[in-house]
mmCIF file of the N, C-alpha and C atoms, coordinates in Angstrom:
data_MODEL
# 
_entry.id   MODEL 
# 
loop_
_atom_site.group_PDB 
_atom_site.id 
_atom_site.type_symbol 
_atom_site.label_atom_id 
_atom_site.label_alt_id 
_atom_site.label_comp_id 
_atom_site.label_asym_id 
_atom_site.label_entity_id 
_atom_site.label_seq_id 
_atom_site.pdbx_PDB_ins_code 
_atom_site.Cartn_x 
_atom_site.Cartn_y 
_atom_site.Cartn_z 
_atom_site.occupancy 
_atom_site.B_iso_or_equiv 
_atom_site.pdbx_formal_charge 
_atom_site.auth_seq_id 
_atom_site.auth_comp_id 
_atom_site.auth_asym_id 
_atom_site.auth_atom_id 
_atom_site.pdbx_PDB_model_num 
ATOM 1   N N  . UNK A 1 1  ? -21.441 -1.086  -0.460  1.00 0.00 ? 1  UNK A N  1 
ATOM 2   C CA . UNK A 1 1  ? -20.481 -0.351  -1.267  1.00 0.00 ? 1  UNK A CA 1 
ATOM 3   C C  . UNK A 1 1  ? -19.126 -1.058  -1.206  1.00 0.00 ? 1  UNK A C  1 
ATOM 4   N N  . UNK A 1 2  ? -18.614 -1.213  -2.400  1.00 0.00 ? 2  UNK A N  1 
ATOM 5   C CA . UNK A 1 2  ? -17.277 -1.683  -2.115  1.00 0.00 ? 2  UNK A CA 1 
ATOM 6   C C  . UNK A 1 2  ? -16.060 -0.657  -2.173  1.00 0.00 ? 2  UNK A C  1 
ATOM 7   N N  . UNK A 1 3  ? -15.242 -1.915  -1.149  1.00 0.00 ? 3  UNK A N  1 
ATOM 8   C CA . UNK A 1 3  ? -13.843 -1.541  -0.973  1.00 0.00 ? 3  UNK A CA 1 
ATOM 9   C C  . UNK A 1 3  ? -12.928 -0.446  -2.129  1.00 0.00 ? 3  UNK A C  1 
ATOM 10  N N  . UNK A 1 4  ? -12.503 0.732   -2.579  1.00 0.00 ? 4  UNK A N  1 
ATOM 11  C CA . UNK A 1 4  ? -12.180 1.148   -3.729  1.00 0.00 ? 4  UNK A CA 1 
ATOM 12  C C  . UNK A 1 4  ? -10.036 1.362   -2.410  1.00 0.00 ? 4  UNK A C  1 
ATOM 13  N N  . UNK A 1 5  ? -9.188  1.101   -3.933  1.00 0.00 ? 5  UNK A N  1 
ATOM 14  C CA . UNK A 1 5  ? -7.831  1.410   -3.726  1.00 0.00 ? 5  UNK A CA 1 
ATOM 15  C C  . UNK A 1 5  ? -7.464  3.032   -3.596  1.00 0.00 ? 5  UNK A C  1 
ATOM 16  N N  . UNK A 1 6  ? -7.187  3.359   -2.454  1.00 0.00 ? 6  UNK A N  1 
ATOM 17  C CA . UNK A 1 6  ? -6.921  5.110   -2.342  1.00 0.00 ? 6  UNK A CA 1 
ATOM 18  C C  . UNK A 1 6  ? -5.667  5.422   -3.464  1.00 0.00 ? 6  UNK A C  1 
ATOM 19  N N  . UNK A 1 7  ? -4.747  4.463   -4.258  1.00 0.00 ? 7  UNK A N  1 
ATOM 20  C CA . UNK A 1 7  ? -3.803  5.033   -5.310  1.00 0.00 ? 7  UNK A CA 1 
ATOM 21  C C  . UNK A 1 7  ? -4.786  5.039   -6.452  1.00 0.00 ? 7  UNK A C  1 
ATOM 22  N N  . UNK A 1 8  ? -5.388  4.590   -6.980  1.00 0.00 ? 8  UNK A N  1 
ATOM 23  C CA . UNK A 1 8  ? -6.058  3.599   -8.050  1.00 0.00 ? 8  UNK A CA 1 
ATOM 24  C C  . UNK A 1 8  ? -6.889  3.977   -8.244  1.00 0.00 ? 8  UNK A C  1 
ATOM 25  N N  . UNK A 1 9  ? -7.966  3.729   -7.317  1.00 0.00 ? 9  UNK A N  1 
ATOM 26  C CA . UNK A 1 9  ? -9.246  3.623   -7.351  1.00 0.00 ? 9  UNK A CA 1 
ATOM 27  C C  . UNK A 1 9  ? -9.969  2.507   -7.763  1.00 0.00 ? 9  UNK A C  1 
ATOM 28  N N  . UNK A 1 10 ? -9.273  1.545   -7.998  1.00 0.00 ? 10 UNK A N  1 
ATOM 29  C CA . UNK A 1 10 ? -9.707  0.035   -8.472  1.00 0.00 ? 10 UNK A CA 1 
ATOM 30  C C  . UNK A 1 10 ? -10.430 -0.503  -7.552  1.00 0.00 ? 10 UNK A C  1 
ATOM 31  N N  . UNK A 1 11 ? -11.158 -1.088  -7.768  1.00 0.00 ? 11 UNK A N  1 
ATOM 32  C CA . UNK A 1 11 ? -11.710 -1.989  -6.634  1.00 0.00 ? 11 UNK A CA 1 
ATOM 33  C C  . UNK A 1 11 ? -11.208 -3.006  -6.086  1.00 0.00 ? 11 UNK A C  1 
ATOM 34  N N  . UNK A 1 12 ? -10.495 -2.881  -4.559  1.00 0.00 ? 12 UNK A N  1 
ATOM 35  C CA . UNK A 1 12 ? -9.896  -3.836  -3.872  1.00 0.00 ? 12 UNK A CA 1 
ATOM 36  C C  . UNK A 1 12 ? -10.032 -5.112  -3.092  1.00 0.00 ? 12 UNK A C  1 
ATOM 37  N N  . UNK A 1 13 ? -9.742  -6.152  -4.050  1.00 0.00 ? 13 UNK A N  1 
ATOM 38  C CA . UNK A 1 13 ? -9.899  -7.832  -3.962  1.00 0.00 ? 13 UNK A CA 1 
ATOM 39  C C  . UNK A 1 13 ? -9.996  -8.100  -2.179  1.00 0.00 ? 13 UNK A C  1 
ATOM 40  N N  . UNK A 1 14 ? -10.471 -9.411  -1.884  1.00 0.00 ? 14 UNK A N  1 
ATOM 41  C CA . UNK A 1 14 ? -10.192 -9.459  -0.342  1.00 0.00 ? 14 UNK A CA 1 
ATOM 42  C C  . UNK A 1 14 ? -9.021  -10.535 -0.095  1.00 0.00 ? 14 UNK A C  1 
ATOM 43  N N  . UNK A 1 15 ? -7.729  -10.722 -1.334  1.00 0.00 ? 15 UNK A N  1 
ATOM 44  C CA . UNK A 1 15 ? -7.097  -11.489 -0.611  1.00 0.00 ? 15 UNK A CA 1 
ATOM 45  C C  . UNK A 1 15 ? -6.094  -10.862 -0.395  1.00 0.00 ? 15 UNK A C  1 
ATOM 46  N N  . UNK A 1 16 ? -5.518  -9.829  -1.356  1.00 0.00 ? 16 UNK A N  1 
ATOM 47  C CA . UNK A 1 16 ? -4.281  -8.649  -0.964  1.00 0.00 ? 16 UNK A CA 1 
ATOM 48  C C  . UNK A 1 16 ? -4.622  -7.435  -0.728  1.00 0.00 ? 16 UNK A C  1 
ATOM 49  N N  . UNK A 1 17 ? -5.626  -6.627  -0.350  1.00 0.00 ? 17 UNK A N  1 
ATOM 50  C CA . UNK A 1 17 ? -5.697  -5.659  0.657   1.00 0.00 ? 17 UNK A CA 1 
ATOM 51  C C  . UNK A 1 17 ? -4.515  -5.317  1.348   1.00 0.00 ? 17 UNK A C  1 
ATOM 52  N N  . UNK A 1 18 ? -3.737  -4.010  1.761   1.00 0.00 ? 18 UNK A N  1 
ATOM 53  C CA . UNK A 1 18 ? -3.215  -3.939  2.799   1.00 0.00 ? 18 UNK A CA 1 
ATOM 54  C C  . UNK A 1 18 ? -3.247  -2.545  3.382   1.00 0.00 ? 18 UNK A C  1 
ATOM 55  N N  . UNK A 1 19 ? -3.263  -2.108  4.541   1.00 0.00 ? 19 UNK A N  1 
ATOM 56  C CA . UNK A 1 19 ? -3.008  -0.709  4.804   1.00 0.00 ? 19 UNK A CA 1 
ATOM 57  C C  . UNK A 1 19 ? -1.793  -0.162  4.895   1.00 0.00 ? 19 UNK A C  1 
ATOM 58  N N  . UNK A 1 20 ? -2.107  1.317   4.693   1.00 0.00 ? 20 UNK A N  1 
ATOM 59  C CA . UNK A 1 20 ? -0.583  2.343   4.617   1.00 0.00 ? 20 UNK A CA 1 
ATOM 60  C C  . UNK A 1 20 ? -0.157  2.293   6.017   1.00 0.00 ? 20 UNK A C  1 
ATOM 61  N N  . UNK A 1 21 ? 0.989   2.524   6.672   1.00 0.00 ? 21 UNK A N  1 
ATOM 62  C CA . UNK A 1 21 ? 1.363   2.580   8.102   1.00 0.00 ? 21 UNK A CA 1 
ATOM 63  C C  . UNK A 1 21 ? 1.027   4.777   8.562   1.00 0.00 ? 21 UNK A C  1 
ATOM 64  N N  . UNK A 1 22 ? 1.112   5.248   7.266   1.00 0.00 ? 22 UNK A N  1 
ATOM 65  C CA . UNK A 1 22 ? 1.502   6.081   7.368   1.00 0.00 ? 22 UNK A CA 1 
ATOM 66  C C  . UNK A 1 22 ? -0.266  6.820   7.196   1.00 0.00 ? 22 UNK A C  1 
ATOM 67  N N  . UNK A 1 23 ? -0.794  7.055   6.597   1.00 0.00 ? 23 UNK A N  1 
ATOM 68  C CA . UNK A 1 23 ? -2.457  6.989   5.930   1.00 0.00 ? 23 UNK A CA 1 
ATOM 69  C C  . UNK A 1 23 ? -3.396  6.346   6.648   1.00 0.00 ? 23 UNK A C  1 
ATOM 70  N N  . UNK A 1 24 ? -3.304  5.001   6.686   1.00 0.00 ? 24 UNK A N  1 
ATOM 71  C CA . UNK A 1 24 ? -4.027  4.145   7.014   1.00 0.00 ? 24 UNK A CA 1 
ATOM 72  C C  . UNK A 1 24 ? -5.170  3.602   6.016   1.00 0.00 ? 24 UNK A C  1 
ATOM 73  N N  . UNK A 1 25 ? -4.943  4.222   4.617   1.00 0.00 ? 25 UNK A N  1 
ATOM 74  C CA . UNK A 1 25 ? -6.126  4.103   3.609   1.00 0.00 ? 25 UNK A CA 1 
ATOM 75  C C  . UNK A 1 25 ? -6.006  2.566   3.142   1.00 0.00 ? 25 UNK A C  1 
ATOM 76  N N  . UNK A 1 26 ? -6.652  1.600   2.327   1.00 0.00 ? 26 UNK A N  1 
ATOM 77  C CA . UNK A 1 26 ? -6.189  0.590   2.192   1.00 0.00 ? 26 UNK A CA 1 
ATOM 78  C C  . UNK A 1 26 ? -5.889  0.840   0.945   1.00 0.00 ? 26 UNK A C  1 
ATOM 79  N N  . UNK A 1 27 ? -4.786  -0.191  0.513   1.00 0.00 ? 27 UNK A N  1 
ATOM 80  C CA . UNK A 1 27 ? -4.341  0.178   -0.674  1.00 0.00 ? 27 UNK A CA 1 
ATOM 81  C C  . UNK A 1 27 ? -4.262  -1.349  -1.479  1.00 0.00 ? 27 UNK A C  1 
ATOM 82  N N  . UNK A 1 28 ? -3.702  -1.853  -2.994  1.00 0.00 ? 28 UNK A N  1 
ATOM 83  C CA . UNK A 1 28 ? -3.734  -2.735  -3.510  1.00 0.00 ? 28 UNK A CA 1 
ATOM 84  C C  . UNK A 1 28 ? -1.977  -3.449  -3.070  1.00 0.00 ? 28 UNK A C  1 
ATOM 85  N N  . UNK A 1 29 ? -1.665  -4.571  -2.856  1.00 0.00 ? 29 UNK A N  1 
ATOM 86  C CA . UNK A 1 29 ? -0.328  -5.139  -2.727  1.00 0.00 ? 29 UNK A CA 1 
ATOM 87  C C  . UNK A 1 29 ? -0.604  -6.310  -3.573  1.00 0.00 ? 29 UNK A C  1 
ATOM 88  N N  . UNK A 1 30 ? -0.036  -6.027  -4.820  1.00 0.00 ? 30 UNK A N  1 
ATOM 89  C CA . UNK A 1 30 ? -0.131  -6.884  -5.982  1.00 0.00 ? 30 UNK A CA 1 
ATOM 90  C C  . UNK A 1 30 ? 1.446   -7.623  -5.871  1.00 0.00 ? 30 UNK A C  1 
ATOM 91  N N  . UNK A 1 31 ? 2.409   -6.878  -5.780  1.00 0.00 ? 31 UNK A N  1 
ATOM 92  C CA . UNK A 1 31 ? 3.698   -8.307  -5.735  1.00 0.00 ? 31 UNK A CA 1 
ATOM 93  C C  . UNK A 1 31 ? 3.740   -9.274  -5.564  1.00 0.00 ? 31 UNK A C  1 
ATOM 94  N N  . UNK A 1 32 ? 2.363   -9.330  -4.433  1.00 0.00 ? 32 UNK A N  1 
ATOM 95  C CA . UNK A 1 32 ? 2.149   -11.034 -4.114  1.00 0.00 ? 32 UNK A CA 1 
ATOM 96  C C  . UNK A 1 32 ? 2.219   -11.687 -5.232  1.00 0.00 ? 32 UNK A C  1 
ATOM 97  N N  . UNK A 1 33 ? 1.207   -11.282 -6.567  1.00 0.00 ? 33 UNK A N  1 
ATOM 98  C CA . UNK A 1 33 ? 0.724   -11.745 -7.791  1.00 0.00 ? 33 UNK A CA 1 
ATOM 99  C C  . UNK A 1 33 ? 1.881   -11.623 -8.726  1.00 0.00 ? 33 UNK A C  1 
ATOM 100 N N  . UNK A 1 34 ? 1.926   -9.830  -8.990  1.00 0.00 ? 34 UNK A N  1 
ATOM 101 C CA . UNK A 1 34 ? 2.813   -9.517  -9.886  1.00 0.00 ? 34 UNK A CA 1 
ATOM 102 C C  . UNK A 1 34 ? 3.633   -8.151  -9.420  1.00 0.00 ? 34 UNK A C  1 
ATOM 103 N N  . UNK A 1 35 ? 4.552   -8.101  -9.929  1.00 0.00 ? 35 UNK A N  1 
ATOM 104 C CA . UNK A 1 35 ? 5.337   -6.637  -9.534  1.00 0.00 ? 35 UNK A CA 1 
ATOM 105 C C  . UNK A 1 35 ? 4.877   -5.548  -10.552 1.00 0.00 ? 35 UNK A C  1 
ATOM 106 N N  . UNK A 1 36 ? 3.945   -5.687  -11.456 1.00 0.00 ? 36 UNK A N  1 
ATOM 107 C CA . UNK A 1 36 ? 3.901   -4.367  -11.991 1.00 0.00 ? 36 UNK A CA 1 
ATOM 108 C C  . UNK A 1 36 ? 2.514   -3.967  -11.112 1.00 0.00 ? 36 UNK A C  1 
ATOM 109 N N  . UNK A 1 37 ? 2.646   -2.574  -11.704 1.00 0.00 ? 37 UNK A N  1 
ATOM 110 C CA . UNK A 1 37 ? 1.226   -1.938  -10.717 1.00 0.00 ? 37 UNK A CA 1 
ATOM 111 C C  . UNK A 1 37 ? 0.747   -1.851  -9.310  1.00 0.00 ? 37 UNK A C  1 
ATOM 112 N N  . UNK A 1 38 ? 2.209   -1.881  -8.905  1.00 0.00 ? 38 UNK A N  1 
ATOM 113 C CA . UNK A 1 38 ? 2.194   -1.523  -6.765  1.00 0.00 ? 38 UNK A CA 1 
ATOM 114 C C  . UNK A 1 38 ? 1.319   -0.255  -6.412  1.00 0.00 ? 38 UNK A C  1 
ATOM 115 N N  . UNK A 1 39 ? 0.707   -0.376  -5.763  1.00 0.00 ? 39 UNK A N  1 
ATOM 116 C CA . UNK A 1 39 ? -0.058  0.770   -5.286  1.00 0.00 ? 39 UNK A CA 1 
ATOM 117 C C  . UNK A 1 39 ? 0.684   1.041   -3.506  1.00 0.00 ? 39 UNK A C  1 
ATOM 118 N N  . UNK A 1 40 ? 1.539   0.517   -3.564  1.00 0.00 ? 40 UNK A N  1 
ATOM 119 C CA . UNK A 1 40 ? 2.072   0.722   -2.722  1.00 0.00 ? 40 UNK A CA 1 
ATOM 120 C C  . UNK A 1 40 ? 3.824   -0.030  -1.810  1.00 0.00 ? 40 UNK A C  1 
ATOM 121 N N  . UNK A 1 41 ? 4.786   -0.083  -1.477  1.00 0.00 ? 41 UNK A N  1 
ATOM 122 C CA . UNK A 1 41 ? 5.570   -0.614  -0.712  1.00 0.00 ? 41 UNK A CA 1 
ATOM 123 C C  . UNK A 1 41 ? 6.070   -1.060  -0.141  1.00 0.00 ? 41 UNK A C  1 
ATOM 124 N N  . UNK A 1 42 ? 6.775   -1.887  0.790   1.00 0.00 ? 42 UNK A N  1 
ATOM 125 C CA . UNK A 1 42 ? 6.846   -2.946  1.775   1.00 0.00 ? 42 UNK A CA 1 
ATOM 126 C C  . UNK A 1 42 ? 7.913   -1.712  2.249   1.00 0.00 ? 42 UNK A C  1 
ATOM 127 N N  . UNK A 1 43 ? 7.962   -1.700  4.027   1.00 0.00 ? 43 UNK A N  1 
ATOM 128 C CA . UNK A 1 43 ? 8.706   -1.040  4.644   1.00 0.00 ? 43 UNK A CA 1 
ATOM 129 C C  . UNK A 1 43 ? 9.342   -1.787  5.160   1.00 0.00 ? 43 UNK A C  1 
ATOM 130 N N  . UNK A 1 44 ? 10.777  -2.261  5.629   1.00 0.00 ? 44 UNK A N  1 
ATOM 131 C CA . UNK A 1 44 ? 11.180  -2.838  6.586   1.00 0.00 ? 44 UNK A CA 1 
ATOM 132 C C  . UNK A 1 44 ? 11.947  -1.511  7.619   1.00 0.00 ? 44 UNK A C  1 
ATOM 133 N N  . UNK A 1 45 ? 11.656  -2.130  9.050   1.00 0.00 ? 45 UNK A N  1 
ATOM 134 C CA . UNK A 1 45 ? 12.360  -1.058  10.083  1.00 0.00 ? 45 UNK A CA 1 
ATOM 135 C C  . UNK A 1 45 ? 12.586  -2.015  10.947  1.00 0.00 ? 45 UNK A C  1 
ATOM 136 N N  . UNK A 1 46 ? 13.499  -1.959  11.975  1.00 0.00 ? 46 UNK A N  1 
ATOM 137 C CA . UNK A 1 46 ? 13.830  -2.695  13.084  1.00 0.00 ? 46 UNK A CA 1 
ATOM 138 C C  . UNK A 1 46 ? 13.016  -2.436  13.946  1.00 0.00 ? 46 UNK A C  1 
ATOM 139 N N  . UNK A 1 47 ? 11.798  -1.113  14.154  1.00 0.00 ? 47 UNK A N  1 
ATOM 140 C CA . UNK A 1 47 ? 11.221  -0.854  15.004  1.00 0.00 ? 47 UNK A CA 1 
ATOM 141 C C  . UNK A 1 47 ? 10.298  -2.071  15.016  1.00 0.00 ? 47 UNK A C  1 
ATOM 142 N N  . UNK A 1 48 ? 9.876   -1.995  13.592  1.00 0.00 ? 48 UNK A N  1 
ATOM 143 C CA . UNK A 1 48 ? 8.213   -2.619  13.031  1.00 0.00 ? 48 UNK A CA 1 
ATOM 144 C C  . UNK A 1 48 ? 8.538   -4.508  13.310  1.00 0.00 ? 48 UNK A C  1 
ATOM 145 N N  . UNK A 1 49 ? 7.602   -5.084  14.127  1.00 0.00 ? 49 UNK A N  1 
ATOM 146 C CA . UNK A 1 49 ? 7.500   -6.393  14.055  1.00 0.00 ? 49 UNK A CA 1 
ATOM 147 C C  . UNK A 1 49 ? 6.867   -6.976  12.929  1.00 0.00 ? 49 UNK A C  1 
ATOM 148 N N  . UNK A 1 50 ? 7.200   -6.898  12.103  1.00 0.00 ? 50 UNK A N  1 
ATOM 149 C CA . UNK A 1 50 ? 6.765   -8.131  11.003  1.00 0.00 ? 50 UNK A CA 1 
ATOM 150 C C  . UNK A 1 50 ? 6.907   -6.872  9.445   1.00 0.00 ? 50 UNK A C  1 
ATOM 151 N N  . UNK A 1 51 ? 6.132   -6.657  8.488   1.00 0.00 ? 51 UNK A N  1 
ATOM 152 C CA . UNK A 1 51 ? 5.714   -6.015  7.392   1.00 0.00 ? 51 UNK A CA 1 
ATOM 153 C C  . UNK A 1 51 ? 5.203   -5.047  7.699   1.00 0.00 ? 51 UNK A C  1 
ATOM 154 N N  . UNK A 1 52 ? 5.498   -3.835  7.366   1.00 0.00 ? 52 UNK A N  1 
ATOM 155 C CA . UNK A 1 52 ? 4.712   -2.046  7.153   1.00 0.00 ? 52 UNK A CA 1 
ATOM 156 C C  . UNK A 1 52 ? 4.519   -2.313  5.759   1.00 0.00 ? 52 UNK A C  1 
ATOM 157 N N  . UNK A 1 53 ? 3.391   -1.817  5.089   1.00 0.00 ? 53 UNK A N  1 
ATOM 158 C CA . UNK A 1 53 ? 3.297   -1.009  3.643   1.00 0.00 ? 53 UNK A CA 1 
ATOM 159 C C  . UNK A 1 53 ? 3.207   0.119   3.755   1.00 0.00 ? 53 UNK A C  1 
ATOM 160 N N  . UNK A 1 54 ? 3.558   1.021   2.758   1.00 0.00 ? 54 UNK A N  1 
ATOM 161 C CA . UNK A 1 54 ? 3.059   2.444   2.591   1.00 0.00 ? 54 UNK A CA 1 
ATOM 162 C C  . UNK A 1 54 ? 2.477   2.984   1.257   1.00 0.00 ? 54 UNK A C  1 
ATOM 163 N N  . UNK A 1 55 ? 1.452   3.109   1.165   1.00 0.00 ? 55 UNK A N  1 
ATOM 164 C CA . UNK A 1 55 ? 0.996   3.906   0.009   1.00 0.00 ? 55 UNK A CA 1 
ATOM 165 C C  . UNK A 1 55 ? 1.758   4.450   -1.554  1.00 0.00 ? 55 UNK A C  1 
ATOM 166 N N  . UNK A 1 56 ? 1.868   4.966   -2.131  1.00 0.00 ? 56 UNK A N  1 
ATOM 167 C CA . UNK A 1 56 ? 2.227   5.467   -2.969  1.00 0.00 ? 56 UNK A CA 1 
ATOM 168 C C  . UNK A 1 56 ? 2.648   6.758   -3.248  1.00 0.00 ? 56 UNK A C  1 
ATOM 169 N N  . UNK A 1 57 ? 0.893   7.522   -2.637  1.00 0.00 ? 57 UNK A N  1 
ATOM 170 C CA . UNK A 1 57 ? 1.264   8.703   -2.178  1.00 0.00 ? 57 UNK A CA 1 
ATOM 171 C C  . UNK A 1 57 ? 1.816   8.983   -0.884  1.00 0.00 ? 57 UNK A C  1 
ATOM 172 N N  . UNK A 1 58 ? 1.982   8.491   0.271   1.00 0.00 ? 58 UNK A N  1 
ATOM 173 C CA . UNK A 1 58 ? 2.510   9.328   1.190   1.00 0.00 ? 58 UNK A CA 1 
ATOM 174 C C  . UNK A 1 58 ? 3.914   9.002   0.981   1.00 0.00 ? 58 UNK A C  1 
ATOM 175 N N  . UNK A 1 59 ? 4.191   7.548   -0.024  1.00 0.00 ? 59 UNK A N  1 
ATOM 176 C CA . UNK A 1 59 ? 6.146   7.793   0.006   1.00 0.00 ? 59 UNK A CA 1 
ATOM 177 C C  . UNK A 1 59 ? 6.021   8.733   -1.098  1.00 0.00 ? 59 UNK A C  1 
ATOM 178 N N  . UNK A 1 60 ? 5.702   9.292   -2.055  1.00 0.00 ? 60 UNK A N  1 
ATOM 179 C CA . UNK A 1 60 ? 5.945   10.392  -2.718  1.00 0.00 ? 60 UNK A CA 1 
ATOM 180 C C  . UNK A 1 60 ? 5.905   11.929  -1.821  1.00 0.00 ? 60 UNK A C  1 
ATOM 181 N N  . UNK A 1 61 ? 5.123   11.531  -1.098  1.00 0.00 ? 61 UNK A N  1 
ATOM 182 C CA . UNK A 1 61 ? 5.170   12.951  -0.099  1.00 0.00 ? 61 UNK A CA 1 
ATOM 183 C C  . UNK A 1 61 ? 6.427   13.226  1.453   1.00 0.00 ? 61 UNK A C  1 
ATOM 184 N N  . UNK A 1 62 ? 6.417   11.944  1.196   1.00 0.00 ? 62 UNK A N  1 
ATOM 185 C CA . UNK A 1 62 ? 8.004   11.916  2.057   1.00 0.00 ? 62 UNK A CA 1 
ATOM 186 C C  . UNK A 1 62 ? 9.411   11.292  1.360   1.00 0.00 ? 62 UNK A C  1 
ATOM 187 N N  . UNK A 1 63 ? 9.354   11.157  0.391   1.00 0.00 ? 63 UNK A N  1 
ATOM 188 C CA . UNK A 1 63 ? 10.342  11.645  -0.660  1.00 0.00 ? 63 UNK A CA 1 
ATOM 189 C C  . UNK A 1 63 ? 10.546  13.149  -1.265  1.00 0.00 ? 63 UNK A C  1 
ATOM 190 N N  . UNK A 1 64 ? 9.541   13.487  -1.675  1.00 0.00 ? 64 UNK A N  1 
ATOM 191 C CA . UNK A 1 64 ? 10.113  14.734  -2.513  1.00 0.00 ? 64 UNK A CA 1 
ATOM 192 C C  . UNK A 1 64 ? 10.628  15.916  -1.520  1.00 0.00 ? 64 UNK A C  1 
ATOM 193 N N  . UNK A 1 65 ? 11.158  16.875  -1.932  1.00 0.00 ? 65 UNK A N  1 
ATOM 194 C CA . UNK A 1 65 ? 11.649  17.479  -1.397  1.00 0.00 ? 65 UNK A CA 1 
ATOM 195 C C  . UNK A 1 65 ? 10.821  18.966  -0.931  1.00 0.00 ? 65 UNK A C  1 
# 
């Protein structure tokens, strides 16, 4: 069975894969390629050593109010 994108549902390639920090679902990170159609974020924190992504939905769920 393949890999499917938890925003999407697309079926997710094996060279940009990435997981949510927050979820852990894997999601699509297309910026590499192109900036339209992010299924998800780049986090930077001083905590985090290197790159966090986050989903789509959980920054919509810790955005809204």
């Amino acid at each position: 069975m393949e890999d499917t994108c938890h925003v999407c549902g697309e079926p997710l390639d094996e060279i940009y894969p990435v997981s949510c920090i927050s979820c852990g679902s894997r999601v699509h990170f297309r910026t590499a390629v192109s900036a339209e159609n992010d299924c998800c974020r780049i986090l930077t924190q001083l905590s985090l050593c290197g790159l966090a992504f986050i989903c789509n939905t959980c920054d919509q769920h810790t955005t809204s109010p």
